[in-house]
PQR file of N, CA, C, O and H, with PARSE charges and radii, in Angstrom:
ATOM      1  N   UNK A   1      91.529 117.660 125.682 -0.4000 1.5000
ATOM      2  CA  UNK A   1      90.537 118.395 124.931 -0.0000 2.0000
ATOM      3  C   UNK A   1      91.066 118.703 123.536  0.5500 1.7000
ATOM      4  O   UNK A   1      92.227 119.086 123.396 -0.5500 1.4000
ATOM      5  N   UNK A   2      90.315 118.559 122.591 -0.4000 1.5000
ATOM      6  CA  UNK A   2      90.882 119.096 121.353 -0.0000 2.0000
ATOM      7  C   UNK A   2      91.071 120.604 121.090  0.5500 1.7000
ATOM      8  O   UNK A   2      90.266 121.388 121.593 -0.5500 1.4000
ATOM      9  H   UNK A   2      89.372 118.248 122.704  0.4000 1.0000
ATOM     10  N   UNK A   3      92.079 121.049 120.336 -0.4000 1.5000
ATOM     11  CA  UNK A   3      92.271 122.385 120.064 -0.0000 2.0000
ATOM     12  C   UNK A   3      91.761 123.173 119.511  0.5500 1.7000
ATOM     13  O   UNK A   3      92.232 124.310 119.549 -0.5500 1.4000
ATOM     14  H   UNK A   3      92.733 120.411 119.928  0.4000 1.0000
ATOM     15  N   UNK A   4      90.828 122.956 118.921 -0.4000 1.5000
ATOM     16  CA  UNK A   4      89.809 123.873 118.056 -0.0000 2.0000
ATOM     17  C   UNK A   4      88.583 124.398 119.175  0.5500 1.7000
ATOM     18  O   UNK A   4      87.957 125.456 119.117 -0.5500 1.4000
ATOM     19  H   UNK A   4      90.445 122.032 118.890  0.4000 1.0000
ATOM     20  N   UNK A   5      88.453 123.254 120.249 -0.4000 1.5000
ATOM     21  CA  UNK A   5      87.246 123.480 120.855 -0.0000 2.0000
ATOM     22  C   UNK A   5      88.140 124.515 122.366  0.5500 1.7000
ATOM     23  O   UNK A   5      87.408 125.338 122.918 -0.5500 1.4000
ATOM     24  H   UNK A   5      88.962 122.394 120.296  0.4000 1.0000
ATOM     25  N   UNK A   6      89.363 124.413 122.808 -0.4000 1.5000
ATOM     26  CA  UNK A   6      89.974 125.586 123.453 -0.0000 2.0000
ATOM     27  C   UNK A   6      89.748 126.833 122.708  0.5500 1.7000
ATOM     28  O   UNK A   6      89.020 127.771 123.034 -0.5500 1.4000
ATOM     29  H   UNK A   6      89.958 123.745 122.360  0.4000 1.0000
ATOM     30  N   UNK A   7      90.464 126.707 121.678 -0.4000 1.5000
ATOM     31  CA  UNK A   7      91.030 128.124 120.787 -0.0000 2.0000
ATOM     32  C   UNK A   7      89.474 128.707 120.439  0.5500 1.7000
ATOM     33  O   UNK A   7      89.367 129.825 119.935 -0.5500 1.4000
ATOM     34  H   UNK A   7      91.055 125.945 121.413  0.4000 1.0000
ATOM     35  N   UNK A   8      88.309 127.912 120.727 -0.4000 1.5000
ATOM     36  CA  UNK A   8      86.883 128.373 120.250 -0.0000 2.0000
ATOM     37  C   UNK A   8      86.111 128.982 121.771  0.5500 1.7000
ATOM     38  O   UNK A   8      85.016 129.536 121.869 -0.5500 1.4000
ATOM     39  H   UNK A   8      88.395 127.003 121.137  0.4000 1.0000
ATOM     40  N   UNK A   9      87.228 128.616 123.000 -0.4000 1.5000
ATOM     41  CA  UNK A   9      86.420 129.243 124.045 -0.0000 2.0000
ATOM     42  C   UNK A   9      85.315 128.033 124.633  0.5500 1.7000
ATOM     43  O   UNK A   9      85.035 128.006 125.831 -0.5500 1.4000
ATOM     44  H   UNK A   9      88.118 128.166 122.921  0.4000 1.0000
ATOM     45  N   UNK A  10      84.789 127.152 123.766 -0.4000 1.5000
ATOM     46  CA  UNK A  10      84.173 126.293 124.459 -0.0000 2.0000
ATOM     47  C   UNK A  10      84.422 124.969 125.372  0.5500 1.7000
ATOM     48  O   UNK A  10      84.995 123.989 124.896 -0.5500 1.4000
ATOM     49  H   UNK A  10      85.016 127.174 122.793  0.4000 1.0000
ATOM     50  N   UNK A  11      84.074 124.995 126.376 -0.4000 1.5000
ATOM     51  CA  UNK A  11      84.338 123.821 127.396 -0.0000 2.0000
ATOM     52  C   UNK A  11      83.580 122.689 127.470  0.5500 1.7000
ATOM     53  O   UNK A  11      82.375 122.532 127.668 -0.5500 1.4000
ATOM     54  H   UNK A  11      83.608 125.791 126.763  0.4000 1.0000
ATOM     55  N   UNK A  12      84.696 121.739 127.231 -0.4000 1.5000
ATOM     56  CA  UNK A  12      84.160 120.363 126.991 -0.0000 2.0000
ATOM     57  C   UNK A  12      84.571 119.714 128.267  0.5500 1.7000
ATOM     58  O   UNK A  12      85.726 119.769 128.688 -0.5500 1.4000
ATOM     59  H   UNK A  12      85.675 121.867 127.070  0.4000 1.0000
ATOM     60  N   UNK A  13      83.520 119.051 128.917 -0.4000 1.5000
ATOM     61  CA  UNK A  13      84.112 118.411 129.878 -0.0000 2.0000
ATOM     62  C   UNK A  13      83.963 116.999 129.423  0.5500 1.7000
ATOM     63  O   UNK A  13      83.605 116.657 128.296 -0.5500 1.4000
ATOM     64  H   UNK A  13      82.581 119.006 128.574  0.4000 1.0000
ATOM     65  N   UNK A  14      84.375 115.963 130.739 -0.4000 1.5000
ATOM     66  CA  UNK A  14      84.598 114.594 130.246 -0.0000 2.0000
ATOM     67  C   UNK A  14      83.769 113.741 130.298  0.5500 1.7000
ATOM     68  O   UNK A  14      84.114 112.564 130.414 -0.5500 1.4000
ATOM     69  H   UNK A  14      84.665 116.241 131.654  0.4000 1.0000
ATOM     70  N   UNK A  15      82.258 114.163 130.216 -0.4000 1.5000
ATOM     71  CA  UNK A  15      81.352 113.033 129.339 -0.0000 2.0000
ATOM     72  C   UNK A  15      81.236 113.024 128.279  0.5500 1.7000
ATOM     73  O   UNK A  15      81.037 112.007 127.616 -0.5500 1.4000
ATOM     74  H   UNK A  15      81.979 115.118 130.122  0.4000 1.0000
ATOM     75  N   UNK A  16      81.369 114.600 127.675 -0.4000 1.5000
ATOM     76  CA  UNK A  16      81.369 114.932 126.519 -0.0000 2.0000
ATOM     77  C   UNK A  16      82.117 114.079 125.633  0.5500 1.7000
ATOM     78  O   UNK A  16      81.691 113.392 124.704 -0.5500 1.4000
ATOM     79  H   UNK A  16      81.530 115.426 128.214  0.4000 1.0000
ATOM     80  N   UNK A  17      83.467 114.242 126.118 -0.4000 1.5000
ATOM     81  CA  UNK A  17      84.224 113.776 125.322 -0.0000 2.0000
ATOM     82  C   UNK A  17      84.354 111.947 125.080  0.5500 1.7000
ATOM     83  O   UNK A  17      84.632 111.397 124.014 -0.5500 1.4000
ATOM     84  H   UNK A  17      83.813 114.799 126.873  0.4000 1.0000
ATOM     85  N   UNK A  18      84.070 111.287 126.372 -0.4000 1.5000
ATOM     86  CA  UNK A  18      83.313 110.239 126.342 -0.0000 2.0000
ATOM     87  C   UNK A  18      82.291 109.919 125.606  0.5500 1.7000
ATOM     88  O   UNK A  18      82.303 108.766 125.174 -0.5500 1.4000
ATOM     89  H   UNK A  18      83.844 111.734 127.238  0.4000 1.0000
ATOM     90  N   UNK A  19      81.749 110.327 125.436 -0.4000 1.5000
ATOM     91  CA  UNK A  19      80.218 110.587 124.585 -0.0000 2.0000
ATOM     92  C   UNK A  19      80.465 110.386 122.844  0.5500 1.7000
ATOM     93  O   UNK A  19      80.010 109.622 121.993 -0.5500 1.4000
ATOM     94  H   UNK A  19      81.740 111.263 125.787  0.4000 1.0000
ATOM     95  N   UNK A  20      81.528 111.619 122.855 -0.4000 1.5000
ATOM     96  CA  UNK A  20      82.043 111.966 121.566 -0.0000 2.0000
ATOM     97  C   UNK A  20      82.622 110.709 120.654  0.5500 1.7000
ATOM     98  O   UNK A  20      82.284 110.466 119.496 -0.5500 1.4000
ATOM     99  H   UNK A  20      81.898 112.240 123.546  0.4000 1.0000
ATOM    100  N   UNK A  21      83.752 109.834 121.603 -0.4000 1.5000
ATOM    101  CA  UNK A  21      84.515 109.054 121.891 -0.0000 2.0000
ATOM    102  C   UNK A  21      83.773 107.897 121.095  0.5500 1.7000
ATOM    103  O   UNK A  21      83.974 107.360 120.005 -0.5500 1.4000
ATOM    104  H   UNK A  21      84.026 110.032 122.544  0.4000 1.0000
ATOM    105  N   UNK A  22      82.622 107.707 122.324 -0.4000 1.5000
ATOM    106  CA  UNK A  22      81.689 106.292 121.500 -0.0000 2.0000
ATOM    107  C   UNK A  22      81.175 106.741 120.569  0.5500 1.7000
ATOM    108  O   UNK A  22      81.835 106.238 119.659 -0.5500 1.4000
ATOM    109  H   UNK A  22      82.459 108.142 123.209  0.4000 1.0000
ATOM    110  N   UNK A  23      80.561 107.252 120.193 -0.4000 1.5000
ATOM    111  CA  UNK A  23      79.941 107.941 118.663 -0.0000 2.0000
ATOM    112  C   UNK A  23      80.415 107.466 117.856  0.5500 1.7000
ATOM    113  O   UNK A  23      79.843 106.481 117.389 -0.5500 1.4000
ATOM    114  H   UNK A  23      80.025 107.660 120.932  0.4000 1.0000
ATOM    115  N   UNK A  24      81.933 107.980 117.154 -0.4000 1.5000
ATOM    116  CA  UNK A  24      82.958 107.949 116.583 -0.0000 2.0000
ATOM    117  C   UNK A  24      83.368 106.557 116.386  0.5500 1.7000
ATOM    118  O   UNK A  24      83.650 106.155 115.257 -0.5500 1.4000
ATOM    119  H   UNK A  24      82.398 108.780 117.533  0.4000 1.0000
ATOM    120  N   UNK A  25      83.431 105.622 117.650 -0.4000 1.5000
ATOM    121  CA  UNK A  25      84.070 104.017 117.512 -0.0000 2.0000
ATOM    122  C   UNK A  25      82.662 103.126 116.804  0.5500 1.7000
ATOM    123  O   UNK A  25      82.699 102.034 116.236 -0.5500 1.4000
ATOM    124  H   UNK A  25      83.202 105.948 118.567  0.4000 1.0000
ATOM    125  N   UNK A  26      81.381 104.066 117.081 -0.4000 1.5000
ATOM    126  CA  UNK A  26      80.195 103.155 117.027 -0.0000 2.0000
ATOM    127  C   UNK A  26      80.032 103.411 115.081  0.5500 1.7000
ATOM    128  O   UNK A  26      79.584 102.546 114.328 -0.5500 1.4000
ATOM    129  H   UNK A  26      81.351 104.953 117.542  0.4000 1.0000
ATOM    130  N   UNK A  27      80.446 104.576 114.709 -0.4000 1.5000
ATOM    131  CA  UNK A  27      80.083 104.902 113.157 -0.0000 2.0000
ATOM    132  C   UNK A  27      81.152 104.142 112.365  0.5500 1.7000
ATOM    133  O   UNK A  27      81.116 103.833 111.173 -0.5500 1.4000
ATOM    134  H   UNK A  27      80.810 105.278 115.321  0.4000 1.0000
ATOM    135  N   UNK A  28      82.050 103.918 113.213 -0.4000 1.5000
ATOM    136  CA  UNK A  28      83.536 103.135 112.434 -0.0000 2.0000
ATOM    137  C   UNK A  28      82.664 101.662 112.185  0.5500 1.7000
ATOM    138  O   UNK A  28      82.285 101.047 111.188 -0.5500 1.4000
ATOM    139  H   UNK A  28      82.079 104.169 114.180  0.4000 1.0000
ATOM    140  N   UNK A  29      82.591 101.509 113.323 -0.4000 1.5000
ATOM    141  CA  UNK A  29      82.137  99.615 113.735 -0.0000 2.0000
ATOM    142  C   UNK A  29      81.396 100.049 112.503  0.5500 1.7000
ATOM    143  O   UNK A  29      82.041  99.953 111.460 -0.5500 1.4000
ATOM    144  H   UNK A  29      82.898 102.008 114.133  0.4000 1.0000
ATOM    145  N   UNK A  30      79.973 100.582 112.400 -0.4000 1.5000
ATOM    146  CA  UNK A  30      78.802 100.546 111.682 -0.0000 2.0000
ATOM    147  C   UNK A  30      79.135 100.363 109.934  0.5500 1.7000
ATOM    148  O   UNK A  30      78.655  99.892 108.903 -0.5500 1.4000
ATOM    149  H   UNK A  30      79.448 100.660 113.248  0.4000 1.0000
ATOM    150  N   UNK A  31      80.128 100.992 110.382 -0.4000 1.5000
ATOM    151  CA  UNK A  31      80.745 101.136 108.150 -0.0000 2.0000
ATOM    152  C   UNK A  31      81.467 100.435 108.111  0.5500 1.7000
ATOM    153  O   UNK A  31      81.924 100.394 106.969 -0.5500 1.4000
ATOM    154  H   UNK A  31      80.517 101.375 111.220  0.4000 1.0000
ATOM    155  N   UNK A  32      82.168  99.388 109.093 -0.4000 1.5000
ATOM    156  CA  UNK A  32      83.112  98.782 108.897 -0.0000 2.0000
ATOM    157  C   UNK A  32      82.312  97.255 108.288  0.5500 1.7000
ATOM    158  O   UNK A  32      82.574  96.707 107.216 -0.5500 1.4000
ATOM    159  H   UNK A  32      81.797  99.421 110.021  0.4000 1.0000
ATOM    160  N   UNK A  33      81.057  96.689 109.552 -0.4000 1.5000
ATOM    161  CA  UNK A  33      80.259  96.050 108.938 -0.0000 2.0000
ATOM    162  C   UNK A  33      79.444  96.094 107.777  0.5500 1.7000
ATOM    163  O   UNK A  33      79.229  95.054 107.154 -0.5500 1.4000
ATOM    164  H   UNK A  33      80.845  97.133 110.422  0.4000 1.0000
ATOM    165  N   UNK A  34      78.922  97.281 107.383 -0.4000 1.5000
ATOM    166  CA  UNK A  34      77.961  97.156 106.206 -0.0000 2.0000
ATOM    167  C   UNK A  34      79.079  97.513 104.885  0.5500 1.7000
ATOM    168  O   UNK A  34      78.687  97.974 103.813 -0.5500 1.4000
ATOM    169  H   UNK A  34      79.096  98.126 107.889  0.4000 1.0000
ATOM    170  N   UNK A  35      80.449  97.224 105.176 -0.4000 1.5000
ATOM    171  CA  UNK A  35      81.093  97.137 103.760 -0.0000 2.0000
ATOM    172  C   UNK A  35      81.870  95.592 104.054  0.5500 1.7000
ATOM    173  O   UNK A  35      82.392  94.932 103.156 -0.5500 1.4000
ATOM    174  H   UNK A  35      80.768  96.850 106.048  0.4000 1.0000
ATOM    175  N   UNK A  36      81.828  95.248 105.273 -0.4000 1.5000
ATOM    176  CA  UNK A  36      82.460  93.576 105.194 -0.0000 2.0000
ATOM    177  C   UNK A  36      81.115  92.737 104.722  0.5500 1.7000
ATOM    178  O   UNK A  36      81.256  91.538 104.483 -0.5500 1.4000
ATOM    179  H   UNK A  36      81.403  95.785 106.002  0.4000 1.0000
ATOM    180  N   UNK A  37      80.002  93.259 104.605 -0.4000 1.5000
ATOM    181  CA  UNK A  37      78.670  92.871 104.065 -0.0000 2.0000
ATOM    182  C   UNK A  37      78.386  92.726 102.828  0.5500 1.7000
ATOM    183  O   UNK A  37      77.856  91.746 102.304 -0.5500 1.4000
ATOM    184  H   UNK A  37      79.887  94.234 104.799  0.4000 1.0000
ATOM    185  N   UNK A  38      78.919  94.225 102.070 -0.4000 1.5000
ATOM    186  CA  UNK A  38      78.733  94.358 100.873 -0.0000 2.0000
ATOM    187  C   UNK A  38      80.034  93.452 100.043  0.5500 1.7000
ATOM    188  O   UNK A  38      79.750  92.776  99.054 -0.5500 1.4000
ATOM    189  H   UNK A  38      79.349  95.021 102.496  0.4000 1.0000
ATOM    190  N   UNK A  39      80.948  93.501 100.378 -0.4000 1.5000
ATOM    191  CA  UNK A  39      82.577  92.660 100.382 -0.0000 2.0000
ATOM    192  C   UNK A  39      81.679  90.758 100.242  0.5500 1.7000
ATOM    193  O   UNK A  39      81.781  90.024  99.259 -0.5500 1.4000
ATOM    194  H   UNK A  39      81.179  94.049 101.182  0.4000 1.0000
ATOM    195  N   UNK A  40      81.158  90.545 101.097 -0.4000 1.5000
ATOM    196  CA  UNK A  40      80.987  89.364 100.971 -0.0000 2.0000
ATOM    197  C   UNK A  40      79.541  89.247 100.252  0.5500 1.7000
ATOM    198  O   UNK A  40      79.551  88.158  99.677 -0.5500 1.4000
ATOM    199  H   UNK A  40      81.075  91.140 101.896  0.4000 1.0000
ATOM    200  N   UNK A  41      78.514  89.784 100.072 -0.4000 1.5000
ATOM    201  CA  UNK A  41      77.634  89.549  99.433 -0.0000 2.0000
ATOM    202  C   UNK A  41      78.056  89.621  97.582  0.5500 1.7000
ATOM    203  O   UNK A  41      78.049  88.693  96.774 -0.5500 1.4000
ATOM    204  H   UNK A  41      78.506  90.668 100.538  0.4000 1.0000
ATOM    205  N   UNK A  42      78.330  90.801  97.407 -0.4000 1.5000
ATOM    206  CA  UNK A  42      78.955  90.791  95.653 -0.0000 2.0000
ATOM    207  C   UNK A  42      79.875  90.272  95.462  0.5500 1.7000
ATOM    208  O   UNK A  42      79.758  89.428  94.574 -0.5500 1.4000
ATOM    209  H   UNK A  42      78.336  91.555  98.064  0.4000 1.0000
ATOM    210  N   UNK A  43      81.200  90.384  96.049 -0.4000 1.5000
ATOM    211  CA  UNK A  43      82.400  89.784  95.611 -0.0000 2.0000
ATOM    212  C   UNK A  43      82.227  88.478  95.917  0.5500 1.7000
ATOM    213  O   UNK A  43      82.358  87.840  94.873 -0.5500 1.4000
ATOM    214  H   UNK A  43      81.294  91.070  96.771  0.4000 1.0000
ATOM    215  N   UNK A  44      81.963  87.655  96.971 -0.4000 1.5000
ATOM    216  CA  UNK A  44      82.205  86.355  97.567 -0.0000 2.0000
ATOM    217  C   UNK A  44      83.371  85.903  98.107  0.5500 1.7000
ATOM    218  O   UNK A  44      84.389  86.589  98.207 -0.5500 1.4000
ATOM    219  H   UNK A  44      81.857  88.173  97.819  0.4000 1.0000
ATOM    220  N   UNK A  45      83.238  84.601  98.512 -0.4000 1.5000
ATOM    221  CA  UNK A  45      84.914  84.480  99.498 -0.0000 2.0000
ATOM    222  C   UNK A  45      85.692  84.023  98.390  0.5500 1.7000
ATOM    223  O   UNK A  45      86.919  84.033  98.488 -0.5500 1.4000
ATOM    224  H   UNK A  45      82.412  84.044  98.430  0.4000 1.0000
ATOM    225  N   UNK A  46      85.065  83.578  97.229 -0.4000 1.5000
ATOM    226  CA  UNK A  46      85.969  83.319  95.883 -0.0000 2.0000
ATOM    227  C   UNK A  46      87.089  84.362  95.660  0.5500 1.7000
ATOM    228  O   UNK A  46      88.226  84.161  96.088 -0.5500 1.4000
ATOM    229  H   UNK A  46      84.068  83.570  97.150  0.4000 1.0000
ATOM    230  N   UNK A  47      86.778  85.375  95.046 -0.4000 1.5000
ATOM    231  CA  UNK A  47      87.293  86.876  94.720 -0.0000 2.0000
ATOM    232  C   UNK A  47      88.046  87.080  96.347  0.5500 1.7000
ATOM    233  O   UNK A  47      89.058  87.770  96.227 -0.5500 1.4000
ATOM    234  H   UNK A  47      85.855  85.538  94.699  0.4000 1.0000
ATOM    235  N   UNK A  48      87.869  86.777  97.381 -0.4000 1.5000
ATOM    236  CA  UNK A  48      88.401  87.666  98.258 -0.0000 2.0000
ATOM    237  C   UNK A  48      89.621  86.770  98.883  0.5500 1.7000
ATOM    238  O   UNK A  48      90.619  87.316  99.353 -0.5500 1.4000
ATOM    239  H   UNK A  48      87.047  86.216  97.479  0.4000 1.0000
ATOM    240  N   UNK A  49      89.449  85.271  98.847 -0.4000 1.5000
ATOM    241  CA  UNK A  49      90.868  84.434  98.929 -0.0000 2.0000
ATOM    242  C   UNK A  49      91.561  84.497  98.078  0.5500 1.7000
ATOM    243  O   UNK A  49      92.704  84.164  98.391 -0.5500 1.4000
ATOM    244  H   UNK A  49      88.638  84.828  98.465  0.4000 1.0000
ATOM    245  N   UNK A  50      91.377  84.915  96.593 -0.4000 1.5000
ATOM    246  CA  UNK A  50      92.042  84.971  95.492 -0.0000 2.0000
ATOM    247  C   UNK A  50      93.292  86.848  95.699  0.5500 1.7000
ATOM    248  O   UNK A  50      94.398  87.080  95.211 -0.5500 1.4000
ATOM    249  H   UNK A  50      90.448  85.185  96.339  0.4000 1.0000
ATOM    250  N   UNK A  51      92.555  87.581  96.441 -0.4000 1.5000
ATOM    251  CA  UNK A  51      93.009  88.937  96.125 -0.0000 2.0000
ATOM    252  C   UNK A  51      93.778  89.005  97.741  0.5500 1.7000
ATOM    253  O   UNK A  51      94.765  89.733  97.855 -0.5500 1.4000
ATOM    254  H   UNK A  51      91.657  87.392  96.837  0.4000 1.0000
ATOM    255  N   UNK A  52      93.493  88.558  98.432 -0.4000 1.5000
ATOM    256  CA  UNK A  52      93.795  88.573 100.438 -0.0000 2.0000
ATOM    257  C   UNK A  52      95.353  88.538 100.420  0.5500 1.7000
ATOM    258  O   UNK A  52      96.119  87.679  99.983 -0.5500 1.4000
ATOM    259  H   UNK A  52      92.691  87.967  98.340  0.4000 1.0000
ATOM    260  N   UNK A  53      95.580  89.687 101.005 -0.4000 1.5000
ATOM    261  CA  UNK A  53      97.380  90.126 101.361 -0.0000 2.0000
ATOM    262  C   UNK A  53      97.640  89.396 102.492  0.5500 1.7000
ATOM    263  O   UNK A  53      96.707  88.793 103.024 -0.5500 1.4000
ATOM    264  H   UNK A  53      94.958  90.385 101.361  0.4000 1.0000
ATOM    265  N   UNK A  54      98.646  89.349 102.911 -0.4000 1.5000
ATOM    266  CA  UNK A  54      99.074  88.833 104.395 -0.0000 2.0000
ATOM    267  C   UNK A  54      99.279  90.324 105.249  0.5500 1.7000
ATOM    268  O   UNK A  54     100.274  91.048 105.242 -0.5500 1.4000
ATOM    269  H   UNK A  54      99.404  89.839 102.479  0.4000 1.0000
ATOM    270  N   UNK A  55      98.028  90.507 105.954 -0.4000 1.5000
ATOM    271  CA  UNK A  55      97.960  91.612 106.957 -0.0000 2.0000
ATOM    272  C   UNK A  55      99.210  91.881 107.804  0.5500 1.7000
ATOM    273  O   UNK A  55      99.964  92.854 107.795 -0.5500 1.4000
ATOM    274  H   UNK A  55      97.220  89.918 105.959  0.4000 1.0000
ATOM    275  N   UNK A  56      99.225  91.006 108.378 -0.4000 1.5000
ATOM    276  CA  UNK A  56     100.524  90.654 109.451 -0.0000 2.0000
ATOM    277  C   UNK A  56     102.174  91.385 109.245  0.5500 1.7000
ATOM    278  O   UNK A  56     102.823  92.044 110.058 -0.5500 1.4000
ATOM    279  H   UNK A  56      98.613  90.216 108.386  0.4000 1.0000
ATOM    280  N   UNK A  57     102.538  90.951 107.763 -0.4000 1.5000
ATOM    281  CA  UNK A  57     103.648  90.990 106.954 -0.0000 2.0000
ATOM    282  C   UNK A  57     103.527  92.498 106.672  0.5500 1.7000
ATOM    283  O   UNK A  57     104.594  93.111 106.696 -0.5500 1.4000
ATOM    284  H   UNK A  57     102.012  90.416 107.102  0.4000 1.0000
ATOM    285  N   UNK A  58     102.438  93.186 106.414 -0.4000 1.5000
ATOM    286  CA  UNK A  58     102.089  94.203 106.438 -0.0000 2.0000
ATOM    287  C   UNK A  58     102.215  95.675 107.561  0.5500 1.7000
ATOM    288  O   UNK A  58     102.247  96.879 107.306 -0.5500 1.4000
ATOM    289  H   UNK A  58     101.571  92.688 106.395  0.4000 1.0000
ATOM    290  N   UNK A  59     102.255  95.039 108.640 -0.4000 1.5000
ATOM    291  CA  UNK A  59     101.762  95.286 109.765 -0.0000 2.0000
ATOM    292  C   UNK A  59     103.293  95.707 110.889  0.5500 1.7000
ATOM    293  O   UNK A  59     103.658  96.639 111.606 -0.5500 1.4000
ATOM    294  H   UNK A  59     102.229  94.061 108.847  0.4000 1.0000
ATOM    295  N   UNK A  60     103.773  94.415 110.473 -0.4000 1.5000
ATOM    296  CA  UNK A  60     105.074  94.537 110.636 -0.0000 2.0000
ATOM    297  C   UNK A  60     106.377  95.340 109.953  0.5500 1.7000
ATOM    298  O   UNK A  60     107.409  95.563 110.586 -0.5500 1.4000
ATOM    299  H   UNK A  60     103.477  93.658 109.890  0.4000 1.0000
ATOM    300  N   UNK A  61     106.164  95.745 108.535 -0.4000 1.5000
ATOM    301  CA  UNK A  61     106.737  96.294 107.987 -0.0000 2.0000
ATOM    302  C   UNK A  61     106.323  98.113 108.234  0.5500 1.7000
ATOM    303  O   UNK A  61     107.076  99.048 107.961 -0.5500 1.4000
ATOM    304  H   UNK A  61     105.326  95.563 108.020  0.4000 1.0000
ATOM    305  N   UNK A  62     105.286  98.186 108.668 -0.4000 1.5000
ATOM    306  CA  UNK A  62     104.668  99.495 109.117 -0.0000 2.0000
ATOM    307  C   UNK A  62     105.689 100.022 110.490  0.5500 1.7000
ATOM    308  O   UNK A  62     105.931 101.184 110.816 -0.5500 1.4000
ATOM    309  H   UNK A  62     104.674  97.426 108.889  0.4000 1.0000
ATOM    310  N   UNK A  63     106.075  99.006 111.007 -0.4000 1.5000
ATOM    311  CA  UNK A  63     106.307  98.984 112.687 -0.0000 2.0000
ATOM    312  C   UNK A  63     108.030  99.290 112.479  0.5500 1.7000
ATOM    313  O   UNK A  63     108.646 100.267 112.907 -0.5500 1.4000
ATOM    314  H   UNK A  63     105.879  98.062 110.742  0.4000 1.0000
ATOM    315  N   UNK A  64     108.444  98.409 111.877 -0.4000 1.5000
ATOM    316  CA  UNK A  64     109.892  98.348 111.024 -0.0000 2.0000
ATOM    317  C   UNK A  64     110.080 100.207 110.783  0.5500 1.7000
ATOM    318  O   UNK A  64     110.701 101.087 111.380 -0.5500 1.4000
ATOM    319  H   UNK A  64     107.944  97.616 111.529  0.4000 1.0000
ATOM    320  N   UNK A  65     109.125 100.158 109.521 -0.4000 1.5000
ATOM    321  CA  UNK A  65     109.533 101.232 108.973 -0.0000 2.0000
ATOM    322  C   UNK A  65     109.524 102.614 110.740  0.5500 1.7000
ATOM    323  O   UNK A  65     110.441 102.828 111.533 -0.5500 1.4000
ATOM    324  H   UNK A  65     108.621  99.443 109.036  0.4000 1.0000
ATOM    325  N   UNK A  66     108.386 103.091 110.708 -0.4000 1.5000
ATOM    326  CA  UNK A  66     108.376 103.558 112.606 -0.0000 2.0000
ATOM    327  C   UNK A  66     109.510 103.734 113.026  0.5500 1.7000
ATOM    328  O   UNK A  66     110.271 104.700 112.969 -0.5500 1.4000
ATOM    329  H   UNK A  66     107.641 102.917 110.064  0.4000 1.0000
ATOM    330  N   UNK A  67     109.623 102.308 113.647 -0.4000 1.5000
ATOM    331  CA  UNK A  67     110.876 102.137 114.357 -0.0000 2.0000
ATOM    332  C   UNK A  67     112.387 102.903 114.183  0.5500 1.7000
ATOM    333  O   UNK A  67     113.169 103.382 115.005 -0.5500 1.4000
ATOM    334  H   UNK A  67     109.005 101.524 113.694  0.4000 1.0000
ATOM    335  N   UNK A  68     112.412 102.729 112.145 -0.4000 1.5000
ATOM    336  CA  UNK A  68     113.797 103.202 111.850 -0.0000 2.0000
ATOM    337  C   UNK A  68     113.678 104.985 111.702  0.5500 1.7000
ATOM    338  O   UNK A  68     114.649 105.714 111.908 -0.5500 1.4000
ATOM    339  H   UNK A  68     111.776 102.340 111.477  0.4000 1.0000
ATOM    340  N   UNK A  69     112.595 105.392 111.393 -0.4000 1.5000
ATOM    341  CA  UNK A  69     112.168 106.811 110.744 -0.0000 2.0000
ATOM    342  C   UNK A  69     111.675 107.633 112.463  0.5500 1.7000
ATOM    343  O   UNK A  69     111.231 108.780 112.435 -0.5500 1.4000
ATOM    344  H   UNK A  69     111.806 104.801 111.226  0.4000 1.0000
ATOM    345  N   UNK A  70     111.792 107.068 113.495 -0.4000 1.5000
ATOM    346  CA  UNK A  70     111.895 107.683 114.846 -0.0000 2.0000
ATOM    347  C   UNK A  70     112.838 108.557 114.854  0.5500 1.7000
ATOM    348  O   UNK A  70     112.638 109.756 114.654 -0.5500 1.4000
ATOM    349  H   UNK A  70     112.153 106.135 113.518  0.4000 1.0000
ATOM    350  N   UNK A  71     114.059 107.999 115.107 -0.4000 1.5000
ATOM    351  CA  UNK A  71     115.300 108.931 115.526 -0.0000 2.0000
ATOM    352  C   UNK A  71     115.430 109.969 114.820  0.5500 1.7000
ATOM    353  O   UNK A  71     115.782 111.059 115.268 -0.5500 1.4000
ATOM    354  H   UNK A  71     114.222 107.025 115.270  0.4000 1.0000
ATOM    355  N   UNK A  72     115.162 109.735 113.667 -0.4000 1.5000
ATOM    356  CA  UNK A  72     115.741 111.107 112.601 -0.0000 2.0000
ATOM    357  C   UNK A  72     114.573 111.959 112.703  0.5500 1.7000
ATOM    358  O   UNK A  72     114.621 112.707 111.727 -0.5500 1.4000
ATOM    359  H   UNK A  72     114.875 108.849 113.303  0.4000 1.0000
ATOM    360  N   UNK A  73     113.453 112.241 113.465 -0.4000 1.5000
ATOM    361  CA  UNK A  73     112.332 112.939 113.515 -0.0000 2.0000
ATOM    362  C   UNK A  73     112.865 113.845 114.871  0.5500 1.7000
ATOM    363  O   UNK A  73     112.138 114.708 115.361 -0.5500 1.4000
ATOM    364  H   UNK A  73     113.414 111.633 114.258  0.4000 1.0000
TER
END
């Protein structure tokens, strides 16, 4: 349960939070598409192969960093 909704006295049980859960993944999905929309309608795949990072390399260096900045936490 989240802490605001204890410390507020109100009880959430677990559809709720299920409920809550999809909401939340469904508004992500929703903005995630209508800006990979807007991304490819104005810019084009021209502009976007020209500017495209290597995610991966990225991704991994996130995990790296994690990894080393654990222990000392």
């Amino acid at each position: 349960m989240h802490t605001a909704g204890i410390l507020s006295g109100i009880l959430v049980d677990q559809s709720t939070a299920v409920l809550a859960t999809l909401l939340h993944s469904a508004g992500y999905v929703l903005v995630m598409g209508m800006v990979a929309v807007v991304v490819y309608e104005w810019l084009g795949l021209r502009l976007l192969r020209s500017v495209w990072f290597n995610v991966d390399l990225v991704w991994a260096a996130a995990l790296l960093l994690t990894a080393g900045l654990t222990p000392f936490m």
